[in-house]
TORBALO-182955 format. One record per atom (N, C-alpha, C): atom name; x, y, z. Coordinates in Angstrom, 2 decimals. Layout:
+-------+---------+---------+---------+
! atome !       u !       v !       w !
+-------+---------+---------+---------+
!    CA !       X !       Y !       Z !
...
+-------+---------+---------+---------+
end
This chain:
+-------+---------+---------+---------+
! atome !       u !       v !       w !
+-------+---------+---------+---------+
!     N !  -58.75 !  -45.62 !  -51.61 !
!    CA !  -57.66 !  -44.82 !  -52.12 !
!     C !  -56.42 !  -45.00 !  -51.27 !
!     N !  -55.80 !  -46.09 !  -51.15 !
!    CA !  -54.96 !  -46.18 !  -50.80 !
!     C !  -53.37 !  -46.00 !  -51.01 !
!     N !  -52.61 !  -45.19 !  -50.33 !
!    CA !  -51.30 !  -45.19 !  -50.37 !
!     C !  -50.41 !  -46.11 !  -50.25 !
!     N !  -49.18 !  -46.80 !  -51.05 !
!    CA !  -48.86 !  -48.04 !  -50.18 !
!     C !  -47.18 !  -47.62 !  -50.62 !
!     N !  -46.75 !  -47.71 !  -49.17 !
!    CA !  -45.06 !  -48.09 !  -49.41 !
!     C !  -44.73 !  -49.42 !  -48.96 !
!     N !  -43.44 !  -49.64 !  -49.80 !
!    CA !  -42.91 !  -51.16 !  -49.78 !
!     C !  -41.38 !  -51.13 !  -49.30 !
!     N !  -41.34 !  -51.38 !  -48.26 !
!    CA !  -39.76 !  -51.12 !  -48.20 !
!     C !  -39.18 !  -52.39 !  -47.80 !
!     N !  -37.99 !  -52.66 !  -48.55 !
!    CA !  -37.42 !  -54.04 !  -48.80 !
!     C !  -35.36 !  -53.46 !  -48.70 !
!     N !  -35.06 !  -54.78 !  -48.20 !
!    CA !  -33.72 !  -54.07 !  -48.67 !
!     C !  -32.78 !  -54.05 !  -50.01 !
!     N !  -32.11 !  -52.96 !  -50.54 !
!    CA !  -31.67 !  -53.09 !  -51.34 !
!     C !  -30.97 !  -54.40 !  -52.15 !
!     N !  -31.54 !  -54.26 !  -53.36 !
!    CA !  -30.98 !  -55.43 !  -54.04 !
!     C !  -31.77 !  -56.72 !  -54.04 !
!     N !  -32.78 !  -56.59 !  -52.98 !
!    CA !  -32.97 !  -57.83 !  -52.66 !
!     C !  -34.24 !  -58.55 !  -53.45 !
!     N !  -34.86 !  -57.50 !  -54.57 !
!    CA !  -36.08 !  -58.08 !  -55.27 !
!     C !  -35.23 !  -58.15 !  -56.51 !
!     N !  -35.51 !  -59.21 !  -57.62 !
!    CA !  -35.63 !  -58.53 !  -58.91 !
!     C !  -35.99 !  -57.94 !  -59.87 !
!     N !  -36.06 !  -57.91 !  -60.94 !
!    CA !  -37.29 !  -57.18 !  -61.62 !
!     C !  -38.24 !  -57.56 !  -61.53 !
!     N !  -38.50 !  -58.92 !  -61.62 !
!    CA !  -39.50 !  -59.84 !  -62.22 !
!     C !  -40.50 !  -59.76 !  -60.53 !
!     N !  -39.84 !  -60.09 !  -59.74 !
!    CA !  -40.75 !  -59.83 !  -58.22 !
!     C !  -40.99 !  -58.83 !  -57.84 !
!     N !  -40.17 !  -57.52 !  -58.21 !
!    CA !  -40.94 !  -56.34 !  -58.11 !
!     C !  -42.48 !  -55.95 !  -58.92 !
!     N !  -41.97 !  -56.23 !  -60.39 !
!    CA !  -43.24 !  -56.13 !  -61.32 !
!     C !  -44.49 !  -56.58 !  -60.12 !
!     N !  -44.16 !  -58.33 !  -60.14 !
!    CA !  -45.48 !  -59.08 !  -59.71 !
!     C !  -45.88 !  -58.37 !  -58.38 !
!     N !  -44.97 !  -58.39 !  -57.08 !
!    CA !  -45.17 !  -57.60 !  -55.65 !
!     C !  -46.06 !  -55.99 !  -55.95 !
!     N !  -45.73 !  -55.01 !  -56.99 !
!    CA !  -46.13 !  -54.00 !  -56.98 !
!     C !  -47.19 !  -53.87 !  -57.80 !
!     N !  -47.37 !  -55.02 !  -58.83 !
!    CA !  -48.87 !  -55.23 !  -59.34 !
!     C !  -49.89 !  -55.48 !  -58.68 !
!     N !  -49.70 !  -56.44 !  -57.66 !
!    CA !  -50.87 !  -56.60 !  -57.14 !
!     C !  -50.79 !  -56.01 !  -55.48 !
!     N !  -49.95 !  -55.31 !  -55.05 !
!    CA !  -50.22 !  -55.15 !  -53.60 !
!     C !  -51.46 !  -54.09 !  -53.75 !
!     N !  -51.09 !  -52.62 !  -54.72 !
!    CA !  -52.36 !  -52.08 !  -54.55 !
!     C !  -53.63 !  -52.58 !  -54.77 !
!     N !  -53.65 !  -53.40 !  -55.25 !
!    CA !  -55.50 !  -53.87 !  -56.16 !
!     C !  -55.81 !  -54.91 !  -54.97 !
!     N !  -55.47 !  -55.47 !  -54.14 !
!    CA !  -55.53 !  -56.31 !  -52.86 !
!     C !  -56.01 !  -54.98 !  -52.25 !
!     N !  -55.01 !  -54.13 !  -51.58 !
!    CA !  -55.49 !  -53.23 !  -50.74 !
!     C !  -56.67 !  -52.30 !  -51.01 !
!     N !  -56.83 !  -52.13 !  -52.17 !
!    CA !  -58.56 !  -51.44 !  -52.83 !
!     C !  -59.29 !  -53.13 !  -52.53 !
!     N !  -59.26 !  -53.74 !  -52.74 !
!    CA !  -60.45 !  -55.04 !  -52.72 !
!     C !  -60.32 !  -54.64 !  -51.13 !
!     N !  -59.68 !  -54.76 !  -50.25 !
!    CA !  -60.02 !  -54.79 !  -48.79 !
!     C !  -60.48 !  -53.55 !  -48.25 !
!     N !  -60.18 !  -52.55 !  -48.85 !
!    CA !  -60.36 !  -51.57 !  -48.55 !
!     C !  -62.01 !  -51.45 !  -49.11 !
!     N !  -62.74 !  -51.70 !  -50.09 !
!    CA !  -63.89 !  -51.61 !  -50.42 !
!     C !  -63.72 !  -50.21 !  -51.49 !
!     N !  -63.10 !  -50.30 !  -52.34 !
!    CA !  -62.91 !  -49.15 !  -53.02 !
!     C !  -63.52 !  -49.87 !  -54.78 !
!     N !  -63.95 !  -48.74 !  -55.36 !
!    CA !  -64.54 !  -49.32 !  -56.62 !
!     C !  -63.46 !  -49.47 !  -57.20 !
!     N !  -63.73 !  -50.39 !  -58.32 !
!    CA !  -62.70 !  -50.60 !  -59.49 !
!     C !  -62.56 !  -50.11 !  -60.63 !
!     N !  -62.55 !  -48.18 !  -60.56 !
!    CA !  -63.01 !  -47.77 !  -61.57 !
!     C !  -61.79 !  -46.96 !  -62.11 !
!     N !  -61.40 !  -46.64 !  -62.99 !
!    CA !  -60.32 !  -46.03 !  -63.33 !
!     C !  -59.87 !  -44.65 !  -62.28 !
!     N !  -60.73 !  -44.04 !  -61.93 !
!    CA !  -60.55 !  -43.06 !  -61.13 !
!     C !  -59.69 !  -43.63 !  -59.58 !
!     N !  -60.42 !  -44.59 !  -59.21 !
!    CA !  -60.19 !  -45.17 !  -58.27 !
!     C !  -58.72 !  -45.46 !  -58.23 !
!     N !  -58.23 !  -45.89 !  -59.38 !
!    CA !  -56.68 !  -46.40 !  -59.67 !
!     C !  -56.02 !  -45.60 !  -59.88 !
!     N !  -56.54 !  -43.88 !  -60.53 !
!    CA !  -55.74 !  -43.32 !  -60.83 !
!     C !  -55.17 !  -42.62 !  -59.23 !
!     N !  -55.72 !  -43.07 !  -58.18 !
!    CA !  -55.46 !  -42.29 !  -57.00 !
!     C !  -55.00 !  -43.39 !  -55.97 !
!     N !  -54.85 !  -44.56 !  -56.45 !
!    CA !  -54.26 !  -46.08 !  -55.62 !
!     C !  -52.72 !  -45.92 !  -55.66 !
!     N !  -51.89 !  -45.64 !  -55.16 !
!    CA !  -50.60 !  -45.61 !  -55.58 !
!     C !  -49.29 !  -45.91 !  -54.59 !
!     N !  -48.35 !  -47.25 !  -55.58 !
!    CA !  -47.99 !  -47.68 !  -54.25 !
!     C !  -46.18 !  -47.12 !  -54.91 !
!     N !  -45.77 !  -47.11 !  -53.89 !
!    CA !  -44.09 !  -46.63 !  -53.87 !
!     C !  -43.12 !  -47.52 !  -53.59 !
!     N !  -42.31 !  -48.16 !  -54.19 !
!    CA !  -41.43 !  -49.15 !  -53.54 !
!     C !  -39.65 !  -48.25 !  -52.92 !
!     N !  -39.77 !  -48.84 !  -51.55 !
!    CA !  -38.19 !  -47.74 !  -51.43 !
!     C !  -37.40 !  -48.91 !  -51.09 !
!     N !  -35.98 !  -49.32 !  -51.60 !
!    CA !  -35.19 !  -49.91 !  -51.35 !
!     C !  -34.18 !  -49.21 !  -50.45 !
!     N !  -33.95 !  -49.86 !  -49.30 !
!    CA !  -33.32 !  -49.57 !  -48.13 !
!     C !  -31.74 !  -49.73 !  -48.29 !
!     N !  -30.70 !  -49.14 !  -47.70 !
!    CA !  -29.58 !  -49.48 !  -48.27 !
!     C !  -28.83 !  -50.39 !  -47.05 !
!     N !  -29.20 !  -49.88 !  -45.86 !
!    CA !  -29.06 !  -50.42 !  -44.24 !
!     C !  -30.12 !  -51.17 !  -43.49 !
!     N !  -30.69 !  -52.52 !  -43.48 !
!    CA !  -31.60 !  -52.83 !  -42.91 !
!     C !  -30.92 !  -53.93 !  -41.89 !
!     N !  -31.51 !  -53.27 !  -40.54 !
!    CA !  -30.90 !  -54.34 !  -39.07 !
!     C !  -32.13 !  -54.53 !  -38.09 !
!     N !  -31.73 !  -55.61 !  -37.87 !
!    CA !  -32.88 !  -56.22 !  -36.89 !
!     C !  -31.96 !  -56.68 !  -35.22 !
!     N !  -32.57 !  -56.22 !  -34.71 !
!    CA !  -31.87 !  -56.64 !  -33.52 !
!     C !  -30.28 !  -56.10 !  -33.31 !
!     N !  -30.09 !  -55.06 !  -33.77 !
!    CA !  -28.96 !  -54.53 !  -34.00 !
!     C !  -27.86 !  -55.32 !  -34.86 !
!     N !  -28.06 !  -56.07 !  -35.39 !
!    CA !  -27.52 !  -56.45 !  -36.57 !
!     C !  -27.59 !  -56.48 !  -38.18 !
!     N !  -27.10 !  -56.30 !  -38.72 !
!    CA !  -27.24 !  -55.73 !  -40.55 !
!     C !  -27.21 !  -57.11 !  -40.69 !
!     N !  -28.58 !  -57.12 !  -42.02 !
!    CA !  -28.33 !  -58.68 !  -42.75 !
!     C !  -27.70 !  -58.69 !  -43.47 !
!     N !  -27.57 !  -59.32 !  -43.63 !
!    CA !  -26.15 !  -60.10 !  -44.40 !
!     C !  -26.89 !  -60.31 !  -46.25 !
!     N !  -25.61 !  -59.82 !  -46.80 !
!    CA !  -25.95 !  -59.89 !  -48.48 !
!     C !  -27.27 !  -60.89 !  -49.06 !
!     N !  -26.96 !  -62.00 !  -48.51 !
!    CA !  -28.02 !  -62.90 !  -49.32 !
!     C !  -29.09 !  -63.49 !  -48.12 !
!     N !  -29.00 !  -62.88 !  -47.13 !
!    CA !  -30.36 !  -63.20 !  -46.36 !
!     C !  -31.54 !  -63.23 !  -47.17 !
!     N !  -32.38 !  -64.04 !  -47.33 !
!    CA !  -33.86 !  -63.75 !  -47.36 !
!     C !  -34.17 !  -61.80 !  -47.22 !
!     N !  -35.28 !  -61.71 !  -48.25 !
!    CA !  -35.45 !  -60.08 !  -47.55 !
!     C !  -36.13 !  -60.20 !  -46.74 !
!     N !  -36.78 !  -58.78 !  -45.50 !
!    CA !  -37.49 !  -58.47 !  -44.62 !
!     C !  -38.63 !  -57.78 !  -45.32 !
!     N !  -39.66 !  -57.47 !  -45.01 !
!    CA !  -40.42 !  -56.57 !  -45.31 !
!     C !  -40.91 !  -55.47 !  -44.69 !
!     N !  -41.46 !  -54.39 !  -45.13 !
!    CA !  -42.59 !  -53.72 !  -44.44 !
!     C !  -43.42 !  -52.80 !  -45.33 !
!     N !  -44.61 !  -53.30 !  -45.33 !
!    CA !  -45.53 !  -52.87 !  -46.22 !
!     C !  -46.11 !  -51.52 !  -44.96 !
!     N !  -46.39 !  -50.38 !  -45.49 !
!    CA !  -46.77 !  -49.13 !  -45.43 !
!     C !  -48.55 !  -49.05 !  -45.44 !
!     N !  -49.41 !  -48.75 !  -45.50 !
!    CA !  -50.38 !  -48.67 !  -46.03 !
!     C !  -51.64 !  -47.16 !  -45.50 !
!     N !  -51.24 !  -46.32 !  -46.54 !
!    CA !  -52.02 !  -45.24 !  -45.65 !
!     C !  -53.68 !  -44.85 !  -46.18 !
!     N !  -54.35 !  -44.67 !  -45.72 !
!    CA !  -55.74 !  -45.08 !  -45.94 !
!     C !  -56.80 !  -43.69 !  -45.41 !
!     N !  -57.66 !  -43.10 !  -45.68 !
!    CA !  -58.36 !  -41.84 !  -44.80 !
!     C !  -58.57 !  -42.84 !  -43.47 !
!     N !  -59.03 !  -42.01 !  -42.35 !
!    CA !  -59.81 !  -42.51 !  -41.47 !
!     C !  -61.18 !  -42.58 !  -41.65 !
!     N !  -61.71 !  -43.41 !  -41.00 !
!    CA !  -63.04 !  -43.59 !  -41.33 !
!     C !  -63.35 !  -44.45 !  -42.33 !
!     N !  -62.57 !  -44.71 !  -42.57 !
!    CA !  -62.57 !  -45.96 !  -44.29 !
!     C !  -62.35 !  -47.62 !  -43.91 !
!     N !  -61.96 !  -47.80 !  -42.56 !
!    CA !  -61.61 !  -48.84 !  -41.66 !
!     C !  -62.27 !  -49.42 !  -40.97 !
!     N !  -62.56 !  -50.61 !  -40.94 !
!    CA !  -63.14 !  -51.22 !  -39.71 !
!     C !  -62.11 !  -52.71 !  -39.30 !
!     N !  -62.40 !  -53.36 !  -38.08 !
!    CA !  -61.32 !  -54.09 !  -38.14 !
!     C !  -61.12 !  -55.44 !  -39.12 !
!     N !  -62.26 !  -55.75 !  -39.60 !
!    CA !  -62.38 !  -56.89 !  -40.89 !
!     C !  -61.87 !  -56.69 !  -41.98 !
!     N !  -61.83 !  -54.97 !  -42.14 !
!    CA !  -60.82 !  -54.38 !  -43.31 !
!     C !  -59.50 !  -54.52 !  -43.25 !
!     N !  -59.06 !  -54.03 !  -41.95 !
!    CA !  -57.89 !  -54.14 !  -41.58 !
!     C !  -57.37 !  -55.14 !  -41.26 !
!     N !  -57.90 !  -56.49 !  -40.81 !
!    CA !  -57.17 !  -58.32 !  -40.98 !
!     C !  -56.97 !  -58.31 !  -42.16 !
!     N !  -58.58 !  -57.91 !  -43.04 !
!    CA !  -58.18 !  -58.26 !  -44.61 !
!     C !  -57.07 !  -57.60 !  -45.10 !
!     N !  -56.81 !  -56.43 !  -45.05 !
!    CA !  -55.41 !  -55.90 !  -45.74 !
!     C !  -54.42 !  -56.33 !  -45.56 !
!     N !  -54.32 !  -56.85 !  -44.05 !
!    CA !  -52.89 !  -57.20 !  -43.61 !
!     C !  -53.10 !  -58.92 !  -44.65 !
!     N !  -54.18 !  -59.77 !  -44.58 !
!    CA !  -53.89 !  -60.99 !  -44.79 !
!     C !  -53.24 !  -61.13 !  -46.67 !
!     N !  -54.56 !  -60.17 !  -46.65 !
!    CA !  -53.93 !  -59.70 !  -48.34 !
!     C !  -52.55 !  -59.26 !  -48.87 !
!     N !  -52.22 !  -58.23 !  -48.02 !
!    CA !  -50.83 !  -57.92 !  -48.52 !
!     C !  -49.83 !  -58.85 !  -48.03 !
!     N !  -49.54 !  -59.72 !  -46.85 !
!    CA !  -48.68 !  -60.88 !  -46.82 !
!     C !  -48.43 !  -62.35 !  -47.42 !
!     N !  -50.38 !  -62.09 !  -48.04 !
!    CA !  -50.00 !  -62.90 !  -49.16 !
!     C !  -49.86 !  -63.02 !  -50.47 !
!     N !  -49.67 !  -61.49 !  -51.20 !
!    CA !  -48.97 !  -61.10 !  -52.29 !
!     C !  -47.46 !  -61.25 !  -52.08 !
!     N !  -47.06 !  -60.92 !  -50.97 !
!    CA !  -45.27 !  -60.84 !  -50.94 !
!     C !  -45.15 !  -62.83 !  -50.55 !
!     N !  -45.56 !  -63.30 !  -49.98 !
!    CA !  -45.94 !  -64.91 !  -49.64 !
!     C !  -45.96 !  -65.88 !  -50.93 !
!     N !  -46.77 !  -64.99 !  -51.82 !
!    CA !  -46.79 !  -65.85 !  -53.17 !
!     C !  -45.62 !  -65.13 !  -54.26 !
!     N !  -45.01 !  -64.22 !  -54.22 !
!    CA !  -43.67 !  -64.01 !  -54.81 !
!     C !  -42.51 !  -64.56 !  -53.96 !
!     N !  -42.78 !  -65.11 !  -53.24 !
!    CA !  -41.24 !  -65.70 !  -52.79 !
!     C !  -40.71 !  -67.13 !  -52.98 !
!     N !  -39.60 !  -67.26 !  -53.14 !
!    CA !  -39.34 !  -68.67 !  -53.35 !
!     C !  -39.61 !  -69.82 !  -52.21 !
!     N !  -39.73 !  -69.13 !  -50.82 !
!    CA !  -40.32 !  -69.74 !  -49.85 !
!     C !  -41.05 !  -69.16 !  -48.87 !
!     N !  -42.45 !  -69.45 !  -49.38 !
!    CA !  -43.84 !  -68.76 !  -48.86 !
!     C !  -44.34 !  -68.96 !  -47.33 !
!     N !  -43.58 !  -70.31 !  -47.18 !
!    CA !  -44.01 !  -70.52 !  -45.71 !
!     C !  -43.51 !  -69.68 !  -44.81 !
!     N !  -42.49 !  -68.91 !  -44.83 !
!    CA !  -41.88 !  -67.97 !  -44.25 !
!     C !  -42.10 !  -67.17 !  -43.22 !
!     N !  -43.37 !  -66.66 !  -44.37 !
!    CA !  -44.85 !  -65.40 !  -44.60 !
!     C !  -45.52 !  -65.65 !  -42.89 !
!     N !  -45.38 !  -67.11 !  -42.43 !
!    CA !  -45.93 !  -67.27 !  -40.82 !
!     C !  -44.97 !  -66.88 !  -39.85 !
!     N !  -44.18 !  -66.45 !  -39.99 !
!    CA !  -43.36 !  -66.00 !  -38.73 !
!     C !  -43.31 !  -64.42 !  -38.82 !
!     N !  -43.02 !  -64.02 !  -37.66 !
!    CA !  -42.96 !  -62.65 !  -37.06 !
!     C !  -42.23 !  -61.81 !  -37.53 !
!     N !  -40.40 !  -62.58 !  -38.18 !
!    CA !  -39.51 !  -61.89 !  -38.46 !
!     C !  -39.76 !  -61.58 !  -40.02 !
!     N !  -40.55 !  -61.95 !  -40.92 !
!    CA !  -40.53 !  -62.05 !  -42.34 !
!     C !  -40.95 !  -60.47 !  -42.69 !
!     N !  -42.39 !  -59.53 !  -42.33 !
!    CA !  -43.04 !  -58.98 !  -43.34 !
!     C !  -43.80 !  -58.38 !  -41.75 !
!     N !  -43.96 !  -56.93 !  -41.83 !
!    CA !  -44.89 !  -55.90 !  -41.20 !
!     C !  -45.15 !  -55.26 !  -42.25 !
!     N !  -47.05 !  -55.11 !  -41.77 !
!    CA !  -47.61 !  -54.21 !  -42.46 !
!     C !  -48.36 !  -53.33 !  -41.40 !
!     N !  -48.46 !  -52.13 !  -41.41 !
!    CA !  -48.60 !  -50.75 !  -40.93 !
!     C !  -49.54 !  -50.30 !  -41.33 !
!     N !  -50.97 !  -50.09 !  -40.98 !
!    CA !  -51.67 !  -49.18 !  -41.44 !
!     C !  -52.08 !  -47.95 !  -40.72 !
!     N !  -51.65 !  -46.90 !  -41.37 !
!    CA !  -52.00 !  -45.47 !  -41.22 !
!     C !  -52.92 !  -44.81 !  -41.34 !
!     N !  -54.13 !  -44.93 !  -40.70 !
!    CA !  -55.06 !  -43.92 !  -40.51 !
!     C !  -54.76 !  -42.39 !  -40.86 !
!     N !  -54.66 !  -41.95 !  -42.03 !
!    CA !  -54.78 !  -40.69 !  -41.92 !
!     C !  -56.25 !  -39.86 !  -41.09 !
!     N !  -55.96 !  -39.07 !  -40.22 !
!    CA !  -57.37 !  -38.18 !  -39.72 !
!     C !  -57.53 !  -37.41 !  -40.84 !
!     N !  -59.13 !  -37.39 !  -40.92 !
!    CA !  -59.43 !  -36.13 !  -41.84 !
!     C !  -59.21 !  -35.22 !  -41.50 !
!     N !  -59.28 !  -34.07 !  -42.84 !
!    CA !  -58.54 !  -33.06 !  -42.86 !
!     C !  -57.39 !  -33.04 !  -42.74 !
!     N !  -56.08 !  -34.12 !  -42.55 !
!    CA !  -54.65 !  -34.71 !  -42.87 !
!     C !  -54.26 !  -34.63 !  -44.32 !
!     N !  -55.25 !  -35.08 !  -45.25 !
!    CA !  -54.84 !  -35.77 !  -46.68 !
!     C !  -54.86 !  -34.02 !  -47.55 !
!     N !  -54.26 !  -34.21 !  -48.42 !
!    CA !  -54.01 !  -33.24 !  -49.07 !
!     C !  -53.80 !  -33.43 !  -50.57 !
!     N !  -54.90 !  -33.02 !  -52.02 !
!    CA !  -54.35 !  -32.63 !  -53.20 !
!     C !  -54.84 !  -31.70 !  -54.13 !
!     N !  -54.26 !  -31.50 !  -55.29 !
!    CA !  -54.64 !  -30.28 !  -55.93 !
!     C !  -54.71 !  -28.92 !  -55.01 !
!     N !  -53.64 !  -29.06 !  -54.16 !
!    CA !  -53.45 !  -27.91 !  -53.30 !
!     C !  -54.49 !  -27.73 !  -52.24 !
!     N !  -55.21 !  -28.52 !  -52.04 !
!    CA !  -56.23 !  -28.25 !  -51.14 !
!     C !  -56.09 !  -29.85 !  -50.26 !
!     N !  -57.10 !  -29.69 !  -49.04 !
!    CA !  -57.70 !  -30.33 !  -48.22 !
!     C !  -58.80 !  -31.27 !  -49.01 !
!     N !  -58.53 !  -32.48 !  -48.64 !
!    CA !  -59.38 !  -33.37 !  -49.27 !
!     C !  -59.99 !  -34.75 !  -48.12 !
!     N !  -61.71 !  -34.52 !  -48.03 !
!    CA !  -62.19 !  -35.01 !  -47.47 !
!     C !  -62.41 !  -36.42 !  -47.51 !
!     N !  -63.04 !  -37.81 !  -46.79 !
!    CA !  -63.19 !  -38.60 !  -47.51 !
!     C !  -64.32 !  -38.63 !  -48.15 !
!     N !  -65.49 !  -37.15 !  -47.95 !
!    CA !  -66.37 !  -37.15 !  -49.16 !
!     C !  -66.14 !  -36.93 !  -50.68 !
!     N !  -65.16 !  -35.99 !  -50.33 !
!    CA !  -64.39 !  -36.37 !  -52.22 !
!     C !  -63.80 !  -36.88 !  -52.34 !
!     N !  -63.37 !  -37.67 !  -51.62 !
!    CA !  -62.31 !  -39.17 !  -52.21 !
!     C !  -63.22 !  -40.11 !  -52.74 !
!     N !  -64.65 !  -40.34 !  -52.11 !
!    CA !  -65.92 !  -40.98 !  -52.36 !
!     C !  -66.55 !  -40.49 !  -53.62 !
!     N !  -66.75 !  -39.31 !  -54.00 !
!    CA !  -66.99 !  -38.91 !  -54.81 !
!     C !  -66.35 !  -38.96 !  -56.00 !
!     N !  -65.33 !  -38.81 !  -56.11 !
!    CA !  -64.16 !  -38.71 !  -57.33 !
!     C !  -64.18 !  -39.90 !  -57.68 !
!     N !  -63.88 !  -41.03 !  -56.97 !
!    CA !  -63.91 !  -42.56 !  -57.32 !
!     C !  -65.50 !  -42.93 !  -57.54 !
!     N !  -65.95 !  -42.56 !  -57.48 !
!    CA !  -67.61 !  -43.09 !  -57.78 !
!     C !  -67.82 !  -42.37 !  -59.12 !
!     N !  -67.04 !  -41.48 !  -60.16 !
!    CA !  -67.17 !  -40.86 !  -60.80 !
!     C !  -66.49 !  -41.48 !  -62.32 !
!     N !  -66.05 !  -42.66 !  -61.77 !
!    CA !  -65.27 !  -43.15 !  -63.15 !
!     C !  -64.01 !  -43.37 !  -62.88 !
+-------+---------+---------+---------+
end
């Protein structure tokens, strides 16, 4: 059940690479994550794209037609992780944004794309107004 933000700088996707980038980053991060593929499962996978209006690296603003930067978000319960999960997510999600770009090789350097994963601690996550464990996150998704 993963959370995923995408933050890119403004302007800098189009439609057509947003569609593809936000189609598949969540369904990568459920395959790594080990989450079923069941409708339930998806109805609680949900990723957010935020376009940035100021993005600087090194104290400098890029410039209009730079290449974009990335940083993929990824918030996850605790306990849902081990570190083979977590290479896999990262390898997975850099190479969804890797294969939407016009130049993929990129995807190997440092400055291109961070991904972040957030351990939420249990008892952190929260819906339907309540506290939600990762036994009912397990449960609910095992349910359809």
């Amino acid at each position: 059940m993963p959370f995923v933000e995408l933050f890119v700088p403004k302007g800098s996707l189009d439609p057509e690479h947003r569609e593809r980038i936000g189609g598949q980053l969540v369904s990568e991060v459920m395959i790594a994550e080990g989450a079923p593929d069941t409708e339930a499962a998806r109805s609680i996978s949900w990723l957010v794209v935020n376009e940035v209006d100021a993005w600087f690296v090194g104290g400098q603003q890029l410039s209009a037609g730079e290449k974009p930067k990335y940083v993929v978000r990824v918030g996850v319960p605790a306990g849902s992780m081990n570190d083979d999960k977590r290479r896999d997510i990262v390898r997975r999600v850099t190479q969804v944004l890797a294969d939407a770009d016009t130049d993929p090789g990129r995807f190997t350097q440092a400055t291109t794309a961070w991904v972040h994963i957030n351990e939420i601690p249990e008892g952190n996550w929260g819906a339907r107004g309540k506290i939600v464990r990762i036994e009912d996150i397990a449960a609910f998704v095992a349910s359809g």
